[in-house]
N, C-alpha and C positions, 0 to 999 in steps of 0.2 A: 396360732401358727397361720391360720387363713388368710390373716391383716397384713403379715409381711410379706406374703405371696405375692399381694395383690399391689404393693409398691414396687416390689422390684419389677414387675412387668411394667407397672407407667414409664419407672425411669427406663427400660429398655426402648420403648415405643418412641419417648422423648428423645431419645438419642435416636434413633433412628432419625426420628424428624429433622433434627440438626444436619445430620448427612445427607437428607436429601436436598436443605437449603443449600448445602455447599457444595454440593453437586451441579445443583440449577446452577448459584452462583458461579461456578466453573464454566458449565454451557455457554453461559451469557456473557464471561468474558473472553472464550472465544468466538464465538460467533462475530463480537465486538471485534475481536482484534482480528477475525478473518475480514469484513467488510469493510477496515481501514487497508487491508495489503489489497481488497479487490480495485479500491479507489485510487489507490497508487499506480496500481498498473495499468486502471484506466487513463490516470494522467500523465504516466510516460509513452501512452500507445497515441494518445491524442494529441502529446507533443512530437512523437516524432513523425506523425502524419504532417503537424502544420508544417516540420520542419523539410516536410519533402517534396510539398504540393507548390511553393514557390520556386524551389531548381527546377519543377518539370515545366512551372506557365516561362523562367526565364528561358529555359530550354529549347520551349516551343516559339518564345516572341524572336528569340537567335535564329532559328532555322526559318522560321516566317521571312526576317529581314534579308539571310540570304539568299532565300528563293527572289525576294525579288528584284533587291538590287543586280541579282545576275540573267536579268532579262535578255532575251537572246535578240542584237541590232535588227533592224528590218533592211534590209539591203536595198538601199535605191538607183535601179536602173538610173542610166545616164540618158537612154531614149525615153523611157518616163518623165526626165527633168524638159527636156528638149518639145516633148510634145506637151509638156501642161504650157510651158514659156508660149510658146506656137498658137498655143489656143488663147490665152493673155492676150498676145500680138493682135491677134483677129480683132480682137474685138477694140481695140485701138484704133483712132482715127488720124490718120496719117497725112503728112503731105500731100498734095494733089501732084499731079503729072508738069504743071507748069511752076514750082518750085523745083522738083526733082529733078527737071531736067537744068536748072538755074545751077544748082549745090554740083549734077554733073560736071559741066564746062569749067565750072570753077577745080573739081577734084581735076578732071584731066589737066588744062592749066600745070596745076601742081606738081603731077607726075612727069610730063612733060620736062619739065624744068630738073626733076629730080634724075630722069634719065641723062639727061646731058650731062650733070654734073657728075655721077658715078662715071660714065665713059670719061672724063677729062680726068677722073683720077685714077682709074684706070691705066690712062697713057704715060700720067707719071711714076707711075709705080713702075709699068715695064720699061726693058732694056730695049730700046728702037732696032740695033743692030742683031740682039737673040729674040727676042721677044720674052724675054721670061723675066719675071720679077727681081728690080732690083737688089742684091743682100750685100752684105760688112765686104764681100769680095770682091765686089765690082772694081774694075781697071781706074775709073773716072773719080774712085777717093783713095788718094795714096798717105797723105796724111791721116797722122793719131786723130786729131782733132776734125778736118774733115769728116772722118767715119763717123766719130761723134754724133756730130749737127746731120748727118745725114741719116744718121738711127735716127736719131729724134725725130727727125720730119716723115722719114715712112712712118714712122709710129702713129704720129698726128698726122698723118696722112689715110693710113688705115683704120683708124678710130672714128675718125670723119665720113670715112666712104661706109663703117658700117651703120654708122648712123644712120644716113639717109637710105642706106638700103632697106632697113625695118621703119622708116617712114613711109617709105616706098609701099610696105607690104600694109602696113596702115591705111593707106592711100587705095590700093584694091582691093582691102576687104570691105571699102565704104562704099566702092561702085557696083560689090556685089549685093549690099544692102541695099541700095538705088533697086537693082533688079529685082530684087525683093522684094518691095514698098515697104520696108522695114525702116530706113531710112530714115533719122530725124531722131526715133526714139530713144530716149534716155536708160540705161538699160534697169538703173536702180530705181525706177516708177511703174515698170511694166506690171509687177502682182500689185504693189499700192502705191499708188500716188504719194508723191513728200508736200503736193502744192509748193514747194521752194520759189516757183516762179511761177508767172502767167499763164505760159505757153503748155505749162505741163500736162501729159508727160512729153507731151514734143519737148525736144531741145529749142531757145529760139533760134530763131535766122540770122540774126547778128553773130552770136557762137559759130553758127555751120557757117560762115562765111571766112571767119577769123580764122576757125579750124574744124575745117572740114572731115576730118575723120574725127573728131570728138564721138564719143557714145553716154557722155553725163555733160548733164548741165552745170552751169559754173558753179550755183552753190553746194550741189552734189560733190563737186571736185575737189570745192575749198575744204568742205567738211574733209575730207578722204586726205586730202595733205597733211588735216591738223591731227591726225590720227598718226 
């Protein structure tokens, strides 16, 4: 009776042992399948970091770009522009007194000439007998077609007189530059020189002679017309 005792206790122990293998083996396959869900969630926490760290840098490069394209203008005085030119001037070397007064005689001259001719057109515009300008209703065109040719010719009459009148103003803002000893200079050489010609930034004296209120030299001009 003591022998049979002593078997069935082994097999109890033995079984035992079995249950704790599969117990371990239980532990061990979760723990296993917990550190595969922990890795998972690692790699969806990691994905959606990366996927949110480039909308905030595009975020941040967008509002970088609007700060600074929207830079606020700096407002430039017009006596600012007037006194850096002024101070350019200065330091330009100018005609002398016996040129300046040469390019003088010549502008007067010019004006001279351009005042008589405004008064003569003057006289024919007005009416001798009202004094006021001649229109379509004047007594002296009774014909269709007189009225006609006589429009036309005030027209080109008045087109002409305005012309020389802003030739005219041409003509004194140059004698005010005389007084100025500003005179001569080219105005598109005053901050930098183009060197285009010799004389620069003087205008030459051939030009001031030809025409006397010029403020750019000839290859200055021609550039500026092909434009």
């Amino acid at each position: 009776m003591a022998k049979k005792v002593v078997k069935k206790t082994v097999k109890k122990s033995a079984a035992k042992k079995h249950t704790v293998k599969k117990a371990a083996a239980k532990k061990v396959q979760k723990k296993v399948v917990a550190k595969k869900t922990v890795k998972k969630a690692g790699n969806k926490n990691t994905a959606a970091k990366k996927e949110t760290r480039p909308i905030r840098k595009a975020v941040k490069a967008i509002s970088t770009r609007k700060i600074k394209s929207a830079k606020v203008p700096v407002e430039v005085k017009f006596e600012d522009i007037v006194e850096s030119r002024n101070k350019a001037i200065a330091k330009i070397k100018g005609y002398g007194k016996r040129d300046l007064e040469h390019f003088r005689q010549i502008i007067m001259e010019k004006r001279d000439e351009i005042i008589e001719q405004l008064q003569n057109l003057k006289e024919q515009m007005l009416d001798p007998t009202t004094g006021e300008y001649i229109n379509e209703n004047s007594p002296y065109s009774l014909h269709m077609a007189e009225q006609g040719t006589d429009a036309m010719e005030r027209e080109k009459t008045f087109l002409y007189a305005q012309r020389e009148n802003k030739f005219l103003g041409y003509l004194e803002d140059a004698l005010k530059r005389i007084d100025a000893g500003t005179y001569g200079i080219c105005i598109e050489c005053i901050d930098e020189p183009q060197h285009l010609c010799e004389t620069c930034p003087l205008i030459p004296k051939e030009r001031l002679e030809a025409v006397p209120h010029s403020q750019h030299c000839l290859p200055i001009k021609q550039r500026q017309e092909k434009k």
